[in-house]
DRENTORTOR-21306 format. One record per residue: residue in one letter; x, y, z of N, C-alpha, C in turn. Coordinates in steps of 0.2 Angstrom, whole numbers, plus 2048, in hexadecimal, padded with zeros to 3 digits. Each point is the difference from the previous one (the first is absolute). Layout:
N
ATOM resn n.px n.py n.pz ca.px ca.py ca.pz c.px c.py c.pz
ATOM    A    X    Y    Z     X     Y     Z    X    Y    Z
...
This chain:
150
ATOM resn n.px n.py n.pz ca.px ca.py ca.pz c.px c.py c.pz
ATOM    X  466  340  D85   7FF   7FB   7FA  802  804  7FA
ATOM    X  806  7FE  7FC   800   801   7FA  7FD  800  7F9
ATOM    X  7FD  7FB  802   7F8   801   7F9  7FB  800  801
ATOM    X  7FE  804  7FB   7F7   803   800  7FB  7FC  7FD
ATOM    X  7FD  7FB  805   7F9   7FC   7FD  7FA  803  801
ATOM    X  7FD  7FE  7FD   7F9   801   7FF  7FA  7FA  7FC
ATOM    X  7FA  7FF  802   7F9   7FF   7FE  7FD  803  803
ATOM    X  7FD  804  7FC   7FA   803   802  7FA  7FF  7FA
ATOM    X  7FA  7FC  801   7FC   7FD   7F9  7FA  807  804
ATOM    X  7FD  803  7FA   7FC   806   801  7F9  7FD  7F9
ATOM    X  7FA  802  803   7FA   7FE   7FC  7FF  806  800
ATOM    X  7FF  804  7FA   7FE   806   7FC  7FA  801  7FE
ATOM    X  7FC  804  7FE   7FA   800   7FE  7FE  809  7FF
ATOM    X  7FC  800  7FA   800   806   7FF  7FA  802  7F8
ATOM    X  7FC  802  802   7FB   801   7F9  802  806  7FA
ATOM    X  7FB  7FD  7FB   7FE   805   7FA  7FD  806  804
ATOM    X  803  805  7FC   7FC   807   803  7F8  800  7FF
ATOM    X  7FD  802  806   7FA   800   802  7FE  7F9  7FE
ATOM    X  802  7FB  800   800   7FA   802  7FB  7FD  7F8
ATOM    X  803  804  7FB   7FD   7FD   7FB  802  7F9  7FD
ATOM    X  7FC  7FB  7FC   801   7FC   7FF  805  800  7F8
ATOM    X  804  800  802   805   802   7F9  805  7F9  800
ATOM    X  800  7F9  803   805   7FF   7FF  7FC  7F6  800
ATOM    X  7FE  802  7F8   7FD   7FB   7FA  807  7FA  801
ATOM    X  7FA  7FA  7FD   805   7FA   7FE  803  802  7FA
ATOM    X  800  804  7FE   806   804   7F8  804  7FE  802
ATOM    X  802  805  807   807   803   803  802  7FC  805
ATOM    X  7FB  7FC  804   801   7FE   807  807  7FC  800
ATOM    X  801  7FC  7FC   806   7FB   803  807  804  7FD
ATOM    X  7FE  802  7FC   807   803   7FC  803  804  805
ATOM    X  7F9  807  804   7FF   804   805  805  7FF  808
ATOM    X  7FE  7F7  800   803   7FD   806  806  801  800
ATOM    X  802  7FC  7F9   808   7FD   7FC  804  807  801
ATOM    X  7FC  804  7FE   805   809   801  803  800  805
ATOM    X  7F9  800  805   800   805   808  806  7FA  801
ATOM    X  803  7F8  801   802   7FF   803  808  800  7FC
ATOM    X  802  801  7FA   803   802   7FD  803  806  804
ATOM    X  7FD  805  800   802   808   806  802  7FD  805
ATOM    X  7FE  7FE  803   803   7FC   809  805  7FD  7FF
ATOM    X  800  7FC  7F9   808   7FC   800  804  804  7FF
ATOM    X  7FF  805  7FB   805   806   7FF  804  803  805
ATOM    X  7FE  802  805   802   801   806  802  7FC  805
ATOM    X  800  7FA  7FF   803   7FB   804  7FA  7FF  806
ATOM    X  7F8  800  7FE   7FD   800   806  7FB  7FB  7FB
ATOM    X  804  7F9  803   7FC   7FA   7FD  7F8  7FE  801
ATOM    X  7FE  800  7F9   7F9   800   800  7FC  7F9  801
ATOM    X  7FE  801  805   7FD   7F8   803  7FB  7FD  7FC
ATOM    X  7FB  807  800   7FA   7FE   7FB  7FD  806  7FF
ATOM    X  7FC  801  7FB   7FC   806   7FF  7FA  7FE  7FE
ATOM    X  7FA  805  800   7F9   7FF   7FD  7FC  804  804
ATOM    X  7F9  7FE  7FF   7FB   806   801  7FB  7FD  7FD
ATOM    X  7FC  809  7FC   7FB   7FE   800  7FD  808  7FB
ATOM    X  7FB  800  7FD   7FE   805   7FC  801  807  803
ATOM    X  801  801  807   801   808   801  805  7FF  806
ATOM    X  804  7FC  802   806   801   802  805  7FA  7FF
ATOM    X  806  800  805   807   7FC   7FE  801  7FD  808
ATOM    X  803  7FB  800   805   7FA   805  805  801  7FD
ATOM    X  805  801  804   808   7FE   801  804  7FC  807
ATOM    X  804  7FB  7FE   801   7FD   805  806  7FF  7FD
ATOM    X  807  805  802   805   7FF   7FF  807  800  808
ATOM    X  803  7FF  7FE   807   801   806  803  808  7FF
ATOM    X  7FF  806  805   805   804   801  806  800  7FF
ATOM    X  804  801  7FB   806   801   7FF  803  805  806
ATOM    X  804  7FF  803   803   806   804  800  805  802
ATOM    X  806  802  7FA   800   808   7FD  7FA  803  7FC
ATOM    X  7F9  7FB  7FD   7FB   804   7FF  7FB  802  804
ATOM    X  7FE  806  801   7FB   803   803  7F7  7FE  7FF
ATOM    X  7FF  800  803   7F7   7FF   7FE  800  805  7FA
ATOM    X  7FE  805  802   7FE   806   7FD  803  800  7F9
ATOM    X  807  7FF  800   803   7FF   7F9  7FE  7F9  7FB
ATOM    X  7FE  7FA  804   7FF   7FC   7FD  7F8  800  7FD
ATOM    X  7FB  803  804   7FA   7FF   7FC  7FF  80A  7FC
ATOM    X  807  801  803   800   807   7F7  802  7FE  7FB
ATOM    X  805  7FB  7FF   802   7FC   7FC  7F9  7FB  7FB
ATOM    X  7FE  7FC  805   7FB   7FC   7FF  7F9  804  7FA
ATOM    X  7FE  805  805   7FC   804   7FC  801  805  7FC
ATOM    X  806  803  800   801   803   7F8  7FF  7FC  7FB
ATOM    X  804  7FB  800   802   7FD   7FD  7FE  7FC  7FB
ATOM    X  7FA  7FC  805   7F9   7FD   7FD  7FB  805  7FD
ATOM    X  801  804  804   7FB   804   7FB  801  803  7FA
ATOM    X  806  802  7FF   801   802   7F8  801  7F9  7FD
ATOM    X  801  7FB  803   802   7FB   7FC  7F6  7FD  7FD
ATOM    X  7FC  801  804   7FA   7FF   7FD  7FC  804  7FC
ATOM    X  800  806  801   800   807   7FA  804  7FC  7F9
ATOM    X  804  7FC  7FF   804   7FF   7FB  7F9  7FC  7FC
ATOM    X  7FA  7FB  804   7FE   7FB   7FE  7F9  801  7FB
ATOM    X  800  807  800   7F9   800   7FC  7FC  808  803
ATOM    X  7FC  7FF  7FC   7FD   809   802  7FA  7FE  805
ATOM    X  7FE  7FA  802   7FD   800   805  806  802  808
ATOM    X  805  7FF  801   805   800   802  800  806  803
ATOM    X  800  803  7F9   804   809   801  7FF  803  806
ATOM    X  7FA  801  804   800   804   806  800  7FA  805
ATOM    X  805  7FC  802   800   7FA   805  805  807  804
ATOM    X  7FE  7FE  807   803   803   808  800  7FC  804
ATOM    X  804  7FC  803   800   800   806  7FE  804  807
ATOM    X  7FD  7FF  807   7FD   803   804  807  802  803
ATOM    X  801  807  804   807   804   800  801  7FB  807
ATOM    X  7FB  7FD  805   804   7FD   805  801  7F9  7FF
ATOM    X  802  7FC  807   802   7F8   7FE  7FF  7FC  808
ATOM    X  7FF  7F9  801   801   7FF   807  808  7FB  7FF
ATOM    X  802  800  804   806   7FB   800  801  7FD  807
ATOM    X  7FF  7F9  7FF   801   7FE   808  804  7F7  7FF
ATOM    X  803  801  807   805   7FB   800  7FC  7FA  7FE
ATOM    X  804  7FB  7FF   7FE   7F9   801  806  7FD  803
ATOM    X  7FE  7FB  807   804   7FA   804  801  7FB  7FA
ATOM    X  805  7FD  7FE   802   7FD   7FD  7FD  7F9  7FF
ATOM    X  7FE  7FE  805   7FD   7FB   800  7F7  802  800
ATOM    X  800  804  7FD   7F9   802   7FC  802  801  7F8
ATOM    X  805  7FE  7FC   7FE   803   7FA  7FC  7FD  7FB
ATOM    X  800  7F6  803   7FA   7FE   7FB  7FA  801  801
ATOM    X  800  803  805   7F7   804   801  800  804  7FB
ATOM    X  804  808  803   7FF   802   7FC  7FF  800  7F9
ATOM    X  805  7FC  7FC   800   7FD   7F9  7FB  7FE  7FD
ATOM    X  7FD  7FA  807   7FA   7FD   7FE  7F9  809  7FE
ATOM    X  7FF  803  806   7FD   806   801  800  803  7F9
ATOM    X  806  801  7FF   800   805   7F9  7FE  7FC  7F9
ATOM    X  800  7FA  7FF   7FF   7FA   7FC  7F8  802  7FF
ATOM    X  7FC  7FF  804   7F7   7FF   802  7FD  809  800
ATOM    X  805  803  7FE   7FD   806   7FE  7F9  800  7FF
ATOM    X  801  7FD  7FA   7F7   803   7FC  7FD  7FA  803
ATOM    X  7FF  7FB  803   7FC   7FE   805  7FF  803  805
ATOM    X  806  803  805   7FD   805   803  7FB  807  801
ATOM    X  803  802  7F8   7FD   806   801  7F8  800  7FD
ATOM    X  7FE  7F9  7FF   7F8   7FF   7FF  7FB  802  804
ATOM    X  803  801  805   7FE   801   807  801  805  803
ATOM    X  807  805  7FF   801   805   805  805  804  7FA
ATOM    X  7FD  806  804   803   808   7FD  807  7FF  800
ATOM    X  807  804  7FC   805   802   802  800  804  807
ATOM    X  7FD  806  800   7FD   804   805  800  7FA  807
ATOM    X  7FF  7FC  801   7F9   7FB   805  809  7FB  802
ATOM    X  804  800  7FB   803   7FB   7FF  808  803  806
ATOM    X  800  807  7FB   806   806   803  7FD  800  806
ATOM    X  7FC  803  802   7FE   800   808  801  7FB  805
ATOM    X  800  7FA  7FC   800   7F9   804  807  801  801
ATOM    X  806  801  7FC   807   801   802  803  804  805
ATOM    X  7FE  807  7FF   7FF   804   804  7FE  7FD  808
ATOM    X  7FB  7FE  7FF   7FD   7FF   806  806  7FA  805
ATOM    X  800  7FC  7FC   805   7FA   800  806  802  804
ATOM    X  805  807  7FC   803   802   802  803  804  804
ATOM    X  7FA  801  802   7FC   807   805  806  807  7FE
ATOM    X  7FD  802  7F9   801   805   7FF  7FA  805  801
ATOM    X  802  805  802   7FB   807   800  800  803  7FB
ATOM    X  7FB  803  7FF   7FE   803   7F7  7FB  804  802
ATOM    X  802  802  7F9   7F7   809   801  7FE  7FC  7F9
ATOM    X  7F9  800  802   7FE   7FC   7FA  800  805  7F8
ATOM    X  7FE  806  801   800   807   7FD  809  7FE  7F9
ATOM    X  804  7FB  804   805   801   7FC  805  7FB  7FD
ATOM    X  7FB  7FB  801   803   7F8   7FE  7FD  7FD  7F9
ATOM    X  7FD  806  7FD   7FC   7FE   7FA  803  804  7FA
ATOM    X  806  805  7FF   801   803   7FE  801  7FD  7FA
């Protein structure tokens, strides 16, 4: 085959370091508009983004030539100097050094979408922590709990 296709839609997710609650309706939508700005940038179409006071949702398309690991180094540098710009509450914002990343079947992305829309009704109810582990579990990843909280 002479051309190279690809879809691959990937649901992201990844918290404030030590899962603080740093990410106020000040910032929040502006914060979304960024992150998916960064994924355009790279030609890794931003489906949808949001979250929630101590962590993030991305639901974009893997561009080809980009790599996971380059794509949310991108994502999190980037955001995070761009919210240090916003105010001196701001100044010490970090993201958590890990991240989960998992496929989405195509014909699941208005779940997803929907999923990441209902955030803050979700998480009236349940921890990131409670939430991350549901994913994990879902995609029967193994993990040391000791290192998933970083």
């Amino acid at each position: 085959m002479a051309q190279s296709l690809s879809q691959v839609y990937v649901h992201i997710t990844f918290s404030t370091k030590h899962r603080a609650n740093a990410i106020d309706e000040t910032i929040e939508n502006e914060l979304h508009s960024f992150i998916a700005g960064i994924c355009n940038s790279l030609k890794c179409n931003a489906v949808k983004v949001g979250g929630y006071y101590d962590h993030i949702h991305i639901l974009c398309q893997l561009e080809r030539q980009t790599t996971q690991s380059d794509l949310l180094e991108q994502i999190k540098k980037r955001s995070s100097k761009w919210i240090k710009t916003k105010g001196e509450k701001y100044k010490t914002f970090y993201w958590q050094d890990g991240y989960g990343i998992f496929s989405v079947n195509p014909s699941e992305i208005d779940k997803v979408v929907t999923y990441i829309e209902n955030q803050k009704t979700h998480h009236s109810k349940k921890t990131f922590q409670s939430e991350f582990r549901a994913f994990l579990k879902k995609y029967k990843i193994e993990y040391d709990e000791r290192y998933v909280w970083g």
